[in-house]
PDB file of N, CA, C and O in Angstrom:
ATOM      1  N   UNK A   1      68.835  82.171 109.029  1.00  0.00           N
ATOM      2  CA  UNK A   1      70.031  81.687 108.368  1.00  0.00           C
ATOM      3  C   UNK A   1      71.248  81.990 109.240  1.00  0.00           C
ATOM      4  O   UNK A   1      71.288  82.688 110.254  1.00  0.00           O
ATOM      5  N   UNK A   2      72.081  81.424 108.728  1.00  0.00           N
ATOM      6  CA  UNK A   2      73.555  81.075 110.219  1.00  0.00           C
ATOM      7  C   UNK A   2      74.652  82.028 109.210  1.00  0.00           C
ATOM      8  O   UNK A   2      74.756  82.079 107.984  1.00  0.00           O
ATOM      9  N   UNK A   3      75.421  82.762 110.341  1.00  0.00           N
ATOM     10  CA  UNK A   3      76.297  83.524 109.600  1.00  0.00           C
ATOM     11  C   UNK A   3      77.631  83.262 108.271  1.00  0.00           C
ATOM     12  O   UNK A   3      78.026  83.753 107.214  1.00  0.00           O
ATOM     13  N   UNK A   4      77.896  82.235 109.145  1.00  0.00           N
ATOM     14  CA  UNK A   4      79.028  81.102 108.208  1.00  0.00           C
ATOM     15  C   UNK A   4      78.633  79.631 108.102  1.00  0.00           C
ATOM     16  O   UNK A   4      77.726  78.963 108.598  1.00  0.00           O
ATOM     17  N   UNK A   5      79.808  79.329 107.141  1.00  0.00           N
ATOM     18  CA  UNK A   5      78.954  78.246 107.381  1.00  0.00           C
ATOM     19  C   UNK A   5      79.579  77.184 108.176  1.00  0.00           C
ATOM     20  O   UNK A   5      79.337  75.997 107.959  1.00  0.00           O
ATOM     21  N   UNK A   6      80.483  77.641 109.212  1.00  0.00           N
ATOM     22  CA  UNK A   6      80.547  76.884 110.614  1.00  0.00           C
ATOM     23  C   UNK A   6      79.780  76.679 111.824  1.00  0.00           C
ATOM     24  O   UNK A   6      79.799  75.918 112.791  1.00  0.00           O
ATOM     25  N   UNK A   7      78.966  77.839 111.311  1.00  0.00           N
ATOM     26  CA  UNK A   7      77.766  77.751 112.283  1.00  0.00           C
ATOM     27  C   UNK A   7      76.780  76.703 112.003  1.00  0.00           C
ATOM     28  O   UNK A   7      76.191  76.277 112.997  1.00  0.00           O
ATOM     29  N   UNK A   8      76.445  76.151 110.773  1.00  0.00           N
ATOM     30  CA  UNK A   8      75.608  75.063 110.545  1.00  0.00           C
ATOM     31  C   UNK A   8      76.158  73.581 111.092  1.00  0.00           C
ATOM     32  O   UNK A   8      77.354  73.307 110.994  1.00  0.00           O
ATOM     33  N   UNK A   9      75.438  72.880 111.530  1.00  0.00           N
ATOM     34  CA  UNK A   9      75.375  71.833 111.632  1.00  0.00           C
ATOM     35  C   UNK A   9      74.922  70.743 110.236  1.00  0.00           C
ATOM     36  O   UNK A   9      73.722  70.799 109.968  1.00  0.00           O
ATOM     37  N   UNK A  10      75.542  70.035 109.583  1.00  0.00           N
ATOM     38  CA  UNK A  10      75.508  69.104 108.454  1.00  0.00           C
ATOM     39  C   UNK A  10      74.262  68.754 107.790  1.00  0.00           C
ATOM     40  O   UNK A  10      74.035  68.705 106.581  1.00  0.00           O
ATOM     41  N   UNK A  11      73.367  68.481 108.929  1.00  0.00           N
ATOM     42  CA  UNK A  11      71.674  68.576 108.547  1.00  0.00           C
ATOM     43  C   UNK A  11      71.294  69.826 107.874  1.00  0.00           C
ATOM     44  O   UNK A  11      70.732  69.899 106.782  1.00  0.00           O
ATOM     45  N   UNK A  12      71.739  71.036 108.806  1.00  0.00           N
ATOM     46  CA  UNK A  12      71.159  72.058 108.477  1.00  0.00           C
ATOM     47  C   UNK A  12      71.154  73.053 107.250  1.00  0.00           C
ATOM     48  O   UNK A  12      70.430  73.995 106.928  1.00  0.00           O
ATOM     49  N   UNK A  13      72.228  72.470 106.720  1.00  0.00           N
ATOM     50  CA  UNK A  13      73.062  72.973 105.510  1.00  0.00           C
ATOM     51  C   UNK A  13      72.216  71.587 104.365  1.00  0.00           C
ATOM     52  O   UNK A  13      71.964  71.974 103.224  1.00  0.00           O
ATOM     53  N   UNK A  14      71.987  70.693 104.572  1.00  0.00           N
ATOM     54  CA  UNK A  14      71.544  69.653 103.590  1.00  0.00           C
ATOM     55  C   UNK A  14      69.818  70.441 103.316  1.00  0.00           C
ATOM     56  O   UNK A  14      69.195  70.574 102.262  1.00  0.00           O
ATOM     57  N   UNK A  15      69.555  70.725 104.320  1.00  0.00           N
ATOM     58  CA  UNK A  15      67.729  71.201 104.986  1.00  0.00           C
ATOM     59  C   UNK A  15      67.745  72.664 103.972  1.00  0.00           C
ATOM     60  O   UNK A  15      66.803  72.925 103.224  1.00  0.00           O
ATOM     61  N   UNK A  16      68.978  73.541 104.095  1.00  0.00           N
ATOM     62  CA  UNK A  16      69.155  75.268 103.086  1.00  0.00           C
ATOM     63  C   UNK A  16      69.140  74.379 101.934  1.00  0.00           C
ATOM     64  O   UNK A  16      68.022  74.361 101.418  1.00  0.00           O
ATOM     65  N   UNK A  17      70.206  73.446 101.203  1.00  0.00           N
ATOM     66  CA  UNK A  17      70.136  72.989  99.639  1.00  0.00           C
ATOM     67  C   UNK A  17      68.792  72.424  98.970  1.00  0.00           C
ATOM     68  O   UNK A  17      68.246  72.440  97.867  1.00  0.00           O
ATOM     69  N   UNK A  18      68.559  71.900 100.292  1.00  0.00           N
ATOM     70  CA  UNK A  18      66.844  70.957  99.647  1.00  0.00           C
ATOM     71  C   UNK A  18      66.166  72.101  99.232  1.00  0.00           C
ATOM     72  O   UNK A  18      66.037  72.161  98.009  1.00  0.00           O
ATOM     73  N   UNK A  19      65.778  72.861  99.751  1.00  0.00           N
ATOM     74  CA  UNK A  19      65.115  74.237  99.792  1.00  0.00           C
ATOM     75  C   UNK A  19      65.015  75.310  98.837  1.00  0.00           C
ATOM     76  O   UNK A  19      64.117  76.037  98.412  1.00  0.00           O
ATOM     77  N   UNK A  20      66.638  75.105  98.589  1.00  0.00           N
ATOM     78  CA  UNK A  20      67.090  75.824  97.190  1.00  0.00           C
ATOM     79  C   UNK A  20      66.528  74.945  95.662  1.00  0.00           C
ATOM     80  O   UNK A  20      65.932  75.499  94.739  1.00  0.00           O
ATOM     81  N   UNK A  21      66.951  73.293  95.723  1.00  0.00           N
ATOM     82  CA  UNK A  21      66.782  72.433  94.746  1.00  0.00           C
ATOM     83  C   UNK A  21      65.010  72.357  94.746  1.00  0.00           C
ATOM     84  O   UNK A  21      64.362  72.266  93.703  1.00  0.00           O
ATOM     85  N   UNK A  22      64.581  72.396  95.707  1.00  0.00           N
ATOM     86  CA  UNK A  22      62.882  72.385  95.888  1.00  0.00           C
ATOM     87  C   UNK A  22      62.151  73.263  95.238  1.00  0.00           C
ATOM     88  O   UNK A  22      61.059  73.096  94.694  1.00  0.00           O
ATOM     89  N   UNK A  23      63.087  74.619  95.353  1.00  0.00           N
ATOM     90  CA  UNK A  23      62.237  75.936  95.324  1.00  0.00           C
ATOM     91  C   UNK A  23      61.558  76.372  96.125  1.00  0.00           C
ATOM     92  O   UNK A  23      60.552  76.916  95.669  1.00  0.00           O
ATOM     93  N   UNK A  24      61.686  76.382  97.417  1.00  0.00           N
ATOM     94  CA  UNK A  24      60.952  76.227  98.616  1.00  0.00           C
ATOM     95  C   UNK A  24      60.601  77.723  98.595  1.00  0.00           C
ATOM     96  O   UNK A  24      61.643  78.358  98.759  1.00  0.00           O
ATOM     97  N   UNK A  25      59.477  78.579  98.450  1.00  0.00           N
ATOM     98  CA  UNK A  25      59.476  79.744  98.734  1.00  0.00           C
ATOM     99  C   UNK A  25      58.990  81.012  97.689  1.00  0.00           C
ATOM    100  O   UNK A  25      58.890  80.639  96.520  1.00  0.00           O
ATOM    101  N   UNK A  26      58.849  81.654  97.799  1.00  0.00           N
ATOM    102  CA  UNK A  26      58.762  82.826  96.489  1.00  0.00           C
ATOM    103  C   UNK A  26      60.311  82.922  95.733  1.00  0.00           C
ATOM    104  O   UNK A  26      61.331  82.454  96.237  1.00  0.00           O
ATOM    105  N   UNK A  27      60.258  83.553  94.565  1.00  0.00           N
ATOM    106  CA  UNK A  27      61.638  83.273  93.699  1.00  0.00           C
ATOM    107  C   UNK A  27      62.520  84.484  94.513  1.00  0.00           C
ATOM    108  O   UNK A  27      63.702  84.165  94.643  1.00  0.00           O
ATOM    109  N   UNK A  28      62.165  85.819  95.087  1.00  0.00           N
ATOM    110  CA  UNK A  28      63.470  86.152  96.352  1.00  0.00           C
ATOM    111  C   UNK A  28      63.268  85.333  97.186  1.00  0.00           C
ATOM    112  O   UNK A  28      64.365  85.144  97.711  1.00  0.00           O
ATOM    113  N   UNK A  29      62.509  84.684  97.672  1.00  0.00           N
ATOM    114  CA  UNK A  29      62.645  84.082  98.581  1.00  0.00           C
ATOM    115  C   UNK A  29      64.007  83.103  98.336  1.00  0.00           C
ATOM    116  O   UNK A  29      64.824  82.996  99.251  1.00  0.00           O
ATOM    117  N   UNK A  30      64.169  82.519  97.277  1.00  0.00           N
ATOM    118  CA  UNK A  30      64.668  80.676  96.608  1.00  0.00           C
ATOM    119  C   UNK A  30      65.875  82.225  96.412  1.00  0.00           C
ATOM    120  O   UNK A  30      66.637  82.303  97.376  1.00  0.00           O
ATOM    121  N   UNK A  31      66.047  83.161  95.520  1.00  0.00           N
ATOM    122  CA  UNK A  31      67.303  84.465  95.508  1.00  0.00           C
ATOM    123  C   UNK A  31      67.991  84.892  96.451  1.00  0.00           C
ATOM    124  O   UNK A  31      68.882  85.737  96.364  1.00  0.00           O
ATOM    125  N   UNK A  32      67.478  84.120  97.796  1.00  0.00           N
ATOM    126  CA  UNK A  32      67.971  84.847  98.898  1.00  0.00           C
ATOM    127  C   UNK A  32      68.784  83.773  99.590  1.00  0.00           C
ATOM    128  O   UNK A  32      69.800  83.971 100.256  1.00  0.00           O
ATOM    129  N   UNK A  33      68.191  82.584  99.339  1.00  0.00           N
ATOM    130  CA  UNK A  33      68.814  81.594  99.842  1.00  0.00           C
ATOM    131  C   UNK A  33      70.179  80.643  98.939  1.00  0.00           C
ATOM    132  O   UNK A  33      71.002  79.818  99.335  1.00  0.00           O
ATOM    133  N   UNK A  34      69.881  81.280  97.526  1.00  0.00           N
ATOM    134  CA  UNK A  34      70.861  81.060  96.318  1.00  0.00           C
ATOM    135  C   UNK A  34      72.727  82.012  97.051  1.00  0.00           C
ATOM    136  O   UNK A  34      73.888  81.715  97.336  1.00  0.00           O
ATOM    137  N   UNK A  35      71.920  83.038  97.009  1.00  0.00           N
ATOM    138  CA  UNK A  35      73.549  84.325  97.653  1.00  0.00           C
ATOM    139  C   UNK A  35      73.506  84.279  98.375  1.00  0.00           C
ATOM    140  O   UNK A  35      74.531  84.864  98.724  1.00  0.00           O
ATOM    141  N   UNK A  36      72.568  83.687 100.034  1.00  0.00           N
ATOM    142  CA  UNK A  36      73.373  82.755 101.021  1.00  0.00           C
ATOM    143  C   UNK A  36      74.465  81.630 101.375  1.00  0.00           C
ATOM    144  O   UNK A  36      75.296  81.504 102.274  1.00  0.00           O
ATOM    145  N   UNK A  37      74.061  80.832 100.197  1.00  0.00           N
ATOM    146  CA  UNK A  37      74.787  80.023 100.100  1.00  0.00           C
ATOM    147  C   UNK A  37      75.763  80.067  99.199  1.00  0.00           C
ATOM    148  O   UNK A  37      76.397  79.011  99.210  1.00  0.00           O
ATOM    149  N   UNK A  38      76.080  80.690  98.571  1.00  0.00           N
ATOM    150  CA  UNK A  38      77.204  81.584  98.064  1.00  0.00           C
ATOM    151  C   UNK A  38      78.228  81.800  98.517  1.00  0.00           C
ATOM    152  O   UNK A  38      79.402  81.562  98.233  1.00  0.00           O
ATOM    153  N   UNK A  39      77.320  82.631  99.804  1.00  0.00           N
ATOM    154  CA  UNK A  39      78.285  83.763 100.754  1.00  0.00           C
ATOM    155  C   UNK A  39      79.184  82.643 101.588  1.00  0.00           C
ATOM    156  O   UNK A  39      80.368  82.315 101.522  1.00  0.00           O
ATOM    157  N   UNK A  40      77.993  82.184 102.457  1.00  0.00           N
ATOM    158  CA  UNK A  40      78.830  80.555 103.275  1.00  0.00           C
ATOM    159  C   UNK A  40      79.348  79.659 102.900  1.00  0.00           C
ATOM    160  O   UNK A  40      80.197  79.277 103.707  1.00  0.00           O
ATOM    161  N   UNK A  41      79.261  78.860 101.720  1.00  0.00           N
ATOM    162  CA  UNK A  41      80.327  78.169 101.177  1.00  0.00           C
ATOM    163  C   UNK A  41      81.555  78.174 100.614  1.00  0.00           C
ATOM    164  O   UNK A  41      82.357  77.252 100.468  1.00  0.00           O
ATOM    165  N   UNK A  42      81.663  80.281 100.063  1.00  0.00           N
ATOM    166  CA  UNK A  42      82.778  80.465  99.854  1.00  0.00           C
ATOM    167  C   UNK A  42      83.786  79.688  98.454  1.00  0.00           C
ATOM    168  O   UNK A  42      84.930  79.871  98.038  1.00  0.00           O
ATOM    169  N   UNK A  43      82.249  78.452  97.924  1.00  0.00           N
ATOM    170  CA  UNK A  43      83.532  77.715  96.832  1.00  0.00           C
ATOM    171  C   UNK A  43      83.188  78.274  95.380  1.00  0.00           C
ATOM    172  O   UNK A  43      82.066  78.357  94.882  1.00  0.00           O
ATOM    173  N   UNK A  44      84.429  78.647  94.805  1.00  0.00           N
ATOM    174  CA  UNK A  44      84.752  79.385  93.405  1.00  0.00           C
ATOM    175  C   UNK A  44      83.511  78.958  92.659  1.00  0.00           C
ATOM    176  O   UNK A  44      83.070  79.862  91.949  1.00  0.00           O
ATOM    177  N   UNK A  45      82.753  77.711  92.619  1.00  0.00           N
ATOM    178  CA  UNK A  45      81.849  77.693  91.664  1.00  0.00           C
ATOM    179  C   UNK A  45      80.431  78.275  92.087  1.00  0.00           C
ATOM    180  O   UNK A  45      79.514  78.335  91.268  1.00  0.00           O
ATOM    181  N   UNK A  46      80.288  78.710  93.434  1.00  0.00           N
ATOM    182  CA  UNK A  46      79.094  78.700  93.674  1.00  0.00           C
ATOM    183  C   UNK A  46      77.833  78.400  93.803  1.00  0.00           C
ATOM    184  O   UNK A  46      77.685  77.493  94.622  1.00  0.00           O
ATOM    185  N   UNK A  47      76.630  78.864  93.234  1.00  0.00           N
ATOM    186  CA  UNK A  47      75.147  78.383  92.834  1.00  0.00           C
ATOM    187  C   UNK A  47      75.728  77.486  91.430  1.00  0.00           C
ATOM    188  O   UNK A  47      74.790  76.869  90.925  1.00  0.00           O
ATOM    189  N   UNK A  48      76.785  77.317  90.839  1.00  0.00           N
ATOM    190  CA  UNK A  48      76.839  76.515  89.830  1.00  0.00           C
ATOM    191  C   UNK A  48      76.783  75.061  90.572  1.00  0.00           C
ATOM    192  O   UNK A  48      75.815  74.351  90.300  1.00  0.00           O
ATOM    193  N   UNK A  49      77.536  74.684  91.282  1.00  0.00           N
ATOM    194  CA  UNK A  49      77.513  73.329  92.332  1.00  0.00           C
ATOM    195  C   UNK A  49      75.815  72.886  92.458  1.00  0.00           C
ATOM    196  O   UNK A  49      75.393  71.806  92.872  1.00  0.00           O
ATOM    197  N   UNK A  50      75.130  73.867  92.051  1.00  0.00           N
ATOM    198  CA  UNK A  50      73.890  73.359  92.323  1.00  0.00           C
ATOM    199  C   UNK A  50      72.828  73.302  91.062  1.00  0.00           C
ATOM    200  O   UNK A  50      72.029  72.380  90.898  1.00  0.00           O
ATOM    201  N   UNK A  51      72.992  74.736  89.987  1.00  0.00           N
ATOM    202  CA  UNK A  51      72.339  74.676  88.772  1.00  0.00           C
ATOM    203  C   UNK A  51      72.718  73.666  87.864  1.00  0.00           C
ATOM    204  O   UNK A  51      72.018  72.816  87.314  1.00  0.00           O
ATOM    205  N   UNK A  52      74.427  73.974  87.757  1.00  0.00           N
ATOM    206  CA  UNK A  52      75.198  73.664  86.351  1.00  0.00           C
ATOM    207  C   UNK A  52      75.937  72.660  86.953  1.00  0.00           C
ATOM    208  O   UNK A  52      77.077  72.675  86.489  1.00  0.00           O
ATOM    209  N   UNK A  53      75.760  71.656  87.917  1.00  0.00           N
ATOM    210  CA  UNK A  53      77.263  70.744  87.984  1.00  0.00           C
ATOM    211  C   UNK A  53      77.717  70.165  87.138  1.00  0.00           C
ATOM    212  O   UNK A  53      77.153  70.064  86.049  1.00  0.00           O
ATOM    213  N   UNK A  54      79.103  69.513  87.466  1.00  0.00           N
ATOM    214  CA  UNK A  54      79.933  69.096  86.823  1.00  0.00           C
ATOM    215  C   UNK A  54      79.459  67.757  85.800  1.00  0.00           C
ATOM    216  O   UNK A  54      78.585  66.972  86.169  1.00  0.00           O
ATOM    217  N   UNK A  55      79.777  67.697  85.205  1.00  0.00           N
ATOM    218  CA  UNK A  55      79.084  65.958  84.877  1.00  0.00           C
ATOM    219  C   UNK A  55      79.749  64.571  85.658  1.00  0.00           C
ATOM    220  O   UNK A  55      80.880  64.240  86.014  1.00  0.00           O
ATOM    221  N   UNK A  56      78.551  64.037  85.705  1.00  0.00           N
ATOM    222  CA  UNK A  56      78.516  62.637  86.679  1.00  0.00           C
ATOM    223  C   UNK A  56      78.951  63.429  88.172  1.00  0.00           C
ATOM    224  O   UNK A  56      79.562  62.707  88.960  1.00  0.00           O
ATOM    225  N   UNK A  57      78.756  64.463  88.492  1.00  0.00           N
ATOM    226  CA  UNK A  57      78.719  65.058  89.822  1.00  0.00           C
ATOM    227  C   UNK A  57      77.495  64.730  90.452  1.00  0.00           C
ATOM    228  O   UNK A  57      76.488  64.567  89.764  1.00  0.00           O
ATOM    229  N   UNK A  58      77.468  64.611  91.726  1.00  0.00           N
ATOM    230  CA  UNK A  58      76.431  64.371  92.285  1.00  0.00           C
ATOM    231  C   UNK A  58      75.269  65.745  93.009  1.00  0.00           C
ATOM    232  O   UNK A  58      75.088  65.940  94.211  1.00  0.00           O
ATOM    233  N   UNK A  59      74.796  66.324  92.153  1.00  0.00           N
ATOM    234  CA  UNK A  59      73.789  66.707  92.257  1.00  0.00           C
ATOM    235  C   UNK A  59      72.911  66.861  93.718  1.00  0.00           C
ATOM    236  O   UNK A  59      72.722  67.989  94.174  1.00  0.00           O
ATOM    237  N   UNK A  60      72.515  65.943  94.251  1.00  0.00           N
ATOM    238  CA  UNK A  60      71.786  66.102  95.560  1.00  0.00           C
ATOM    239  C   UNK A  60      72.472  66.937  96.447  1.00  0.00           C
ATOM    240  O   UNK A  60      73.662  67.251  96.401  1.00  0.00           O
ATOM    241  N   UNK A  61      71.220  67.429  97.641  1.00  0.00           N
ATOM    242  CA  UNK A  61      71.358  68.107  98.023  1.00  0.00           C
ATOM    243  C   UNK A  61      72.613  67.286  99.176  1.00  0.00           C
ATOM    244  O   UNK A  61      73.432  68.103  99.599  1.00  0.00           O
ATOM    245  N   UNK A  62      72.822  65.826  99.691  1.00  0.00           N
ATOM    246  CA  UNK A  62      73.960  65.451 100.607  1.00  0.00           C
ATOM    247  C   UNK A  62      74.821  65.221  99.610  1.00  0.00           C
ATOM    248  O   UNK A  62      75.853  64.769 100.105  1.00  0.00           O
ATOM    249  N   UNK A  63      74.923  65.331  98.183  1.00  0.00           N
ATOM    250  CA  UNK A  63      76.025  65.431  97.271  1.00  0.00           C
ATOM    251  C   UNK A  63      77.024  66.935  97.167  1.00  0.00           C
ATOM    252  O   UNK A  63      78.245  66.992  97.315  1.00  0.00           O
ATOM    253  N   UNK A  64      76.248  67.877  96.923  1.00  0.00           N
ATOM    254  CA  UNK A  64      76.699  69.144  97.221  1.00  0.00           C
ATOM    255  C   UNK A  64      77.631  69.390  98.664  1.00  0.00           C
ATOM    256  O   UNK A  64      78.780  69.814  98.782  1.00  0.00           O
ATOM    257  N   UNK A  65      76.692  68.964  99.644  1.00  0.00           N
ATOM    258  CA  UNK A  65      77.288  69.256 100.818  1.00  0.00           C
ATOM    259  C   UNK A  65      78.595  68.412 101.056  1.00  0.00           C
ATOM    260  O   UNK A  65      79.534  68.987 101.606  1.00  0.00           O
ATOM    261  N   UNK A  66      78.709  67.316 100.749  1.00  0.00           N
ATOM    262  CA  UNK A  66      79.605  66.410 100.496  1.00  0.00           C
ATOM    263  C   UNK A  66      81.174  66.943  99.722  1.00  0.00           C
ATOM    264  O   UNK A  66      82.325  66.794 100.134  1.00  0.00           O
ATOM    265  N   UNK A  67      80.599  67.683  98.309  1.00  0.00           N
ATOM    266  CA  UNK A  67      81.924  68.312  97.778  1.00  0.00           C
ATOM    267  C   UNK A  67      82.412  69.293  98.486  1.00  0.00           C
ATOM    268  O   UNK A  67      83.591  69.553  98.728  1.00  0.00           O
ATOM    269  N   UNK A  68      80.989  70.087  98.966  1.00  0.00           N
ATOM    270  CA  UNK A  68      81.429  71.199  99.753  1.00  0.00           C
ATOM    271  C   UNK A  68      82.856  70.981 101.178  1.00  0.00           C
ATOM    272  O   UNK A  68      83.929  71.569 101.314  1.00  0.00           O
ATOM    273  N   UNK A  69      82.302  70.067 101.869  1.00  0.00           N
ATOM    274  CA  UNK A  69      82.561  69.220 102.824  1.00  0.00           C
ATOM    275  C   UNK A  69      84.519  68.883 102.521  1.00  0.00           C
ATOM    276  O   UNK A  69      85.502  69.230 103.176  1.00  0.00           O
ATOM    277  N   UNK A  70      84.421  68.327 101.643  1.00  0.00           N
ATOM    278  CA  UNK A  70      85.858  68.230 100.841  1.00  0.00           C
ATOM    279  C   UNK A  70      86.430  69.222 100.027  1.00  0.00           C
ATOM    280  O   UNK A  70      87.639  69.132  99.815  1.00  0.00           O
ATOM    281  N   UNK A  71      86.097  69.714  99.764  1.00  0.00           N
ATOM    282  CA  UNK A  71      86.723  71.340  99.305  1.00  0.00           C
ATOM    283  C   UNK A  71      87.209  72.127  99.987  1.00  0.00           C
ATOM    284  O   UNK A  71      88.208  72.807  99.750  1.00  0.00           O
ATOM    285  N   UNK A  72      86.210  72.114 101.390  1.00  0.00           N
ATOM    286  CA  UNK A  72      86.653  73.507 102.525  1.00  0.00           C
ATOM    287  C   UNK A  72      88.191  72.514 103.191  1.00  0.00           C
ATOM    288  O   UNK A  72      89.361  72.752 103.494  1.00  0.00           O
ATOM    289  N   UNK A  73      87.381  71.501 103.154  1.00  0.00           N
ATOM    290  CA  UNK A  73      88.977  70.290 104.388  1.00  0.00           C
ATOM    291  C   UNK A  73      90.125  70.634 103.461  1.00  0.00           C
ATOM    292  O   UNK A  73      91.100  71.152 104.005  1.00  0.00           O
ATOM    293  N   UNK A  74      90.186  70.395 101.893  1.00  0.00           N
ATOM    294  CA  UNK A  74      91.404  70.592 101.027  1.00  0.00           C
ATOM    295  C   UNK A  74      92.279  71.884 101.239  1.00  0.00           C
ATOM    296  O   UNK A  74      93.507  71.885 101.329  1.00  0.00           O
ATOM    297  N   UNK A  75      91.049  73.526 101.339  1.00  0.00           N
ATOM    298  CA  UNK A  75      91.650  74.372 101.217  1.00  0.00           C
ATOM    299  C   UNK A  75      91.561  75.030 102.927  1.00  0.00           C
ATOM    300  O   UNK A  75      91.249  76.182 103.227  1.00  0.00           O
ATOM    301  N   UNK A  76      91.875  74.092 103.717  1.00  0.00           N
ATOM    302  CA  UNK A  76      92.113  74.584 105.196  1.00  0.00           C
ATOM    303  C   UNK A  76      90.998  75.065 105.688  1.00  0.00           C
ATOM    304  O   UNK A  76      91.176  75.484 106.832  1.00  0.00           O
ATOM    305  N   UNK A  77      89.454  75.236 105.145  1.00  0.00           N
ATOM    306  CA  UNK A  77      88.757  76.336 106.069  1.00  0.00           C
ATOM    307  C   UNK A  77      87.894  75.309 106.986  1.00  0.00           C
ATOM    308  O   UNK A  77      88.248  74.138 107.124  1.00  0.00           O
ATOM    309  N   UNK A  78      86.861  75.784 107.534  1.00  0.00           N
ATOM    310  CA  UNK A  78      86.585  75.153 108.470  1.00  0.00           C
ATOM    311  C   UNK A  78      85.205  74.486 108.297  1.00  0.00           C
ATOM    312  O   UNK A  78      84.505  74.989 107.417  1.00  0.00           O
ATOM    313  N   UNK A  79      84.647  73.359 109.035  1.00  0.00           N
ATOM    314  CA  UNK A  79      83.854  72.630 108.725  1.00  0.00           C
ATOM    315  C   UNK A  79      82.659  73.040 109.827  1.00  0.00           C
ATOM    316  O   UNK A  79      82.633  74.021 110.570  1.00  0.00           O
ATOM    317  N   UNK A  80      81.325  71.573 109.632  1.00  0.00           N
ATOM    318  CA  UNK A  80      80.631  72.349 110.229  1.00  0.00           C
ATOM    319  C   UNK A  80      80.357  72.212 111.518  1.00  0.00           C
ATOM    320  O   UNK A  80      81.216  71.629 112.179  1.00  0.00           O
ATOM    321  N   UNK A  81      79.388  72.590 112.073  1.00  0.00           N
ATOM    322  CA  UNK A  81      79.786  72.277 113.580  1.00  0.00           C
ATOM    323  C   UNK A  81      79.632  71.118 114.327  1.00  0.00           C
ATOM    324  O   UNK A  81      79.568  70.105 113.631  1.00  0.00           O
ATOM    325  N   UNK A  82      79.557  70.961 115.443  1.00  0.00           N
ATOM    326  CA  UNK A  82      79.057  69.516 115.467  1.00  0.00           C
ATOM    327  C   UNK A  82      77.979  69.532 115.911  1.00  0.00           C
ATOM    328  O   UNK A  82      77.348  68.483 116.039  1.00  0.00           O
TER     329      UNK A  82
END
């Protein structure tokens, strides 16, 4: 896993959500990758963006990354790499 999440490249961050939405793994395993992505996205709602979204939010895993994507650009931080 990449320290921030400027270190990911757009795929690679879509490839962590699938994983999470999949269940890819033992449940720390899928726990570990939940407060990873936590930590690196940094946005107020968190693992909710992915359990509990918003309604008529888009759900998928290039939907997530997508709000994510526009959230960090709104509040100045930085995107991902190229």
């Amino acid at each position: 896993m990449n320290n921030s999440f400027s270190d990911y490249t757009e795929n690679e961050f879509v490839t962590l959500l699938q994983r999470i939405i999949s269940h890819d793994g033992t449940e720390l395993e899928v726990d570990k990758l939940v407060f990873h992505f936590e930590e690196v996205s940094e946005h107020p709602a968190g693992s909710d963006l992915i359990f509990y979204p918003e309604d008529g939010a888009d759900d998928s895993a290039e939907g997530i990354t997508r709000t994510l994507k526009e959230w960090r650009a709104a509040q100045g931080l930085p995107g991902f790499k190229d």
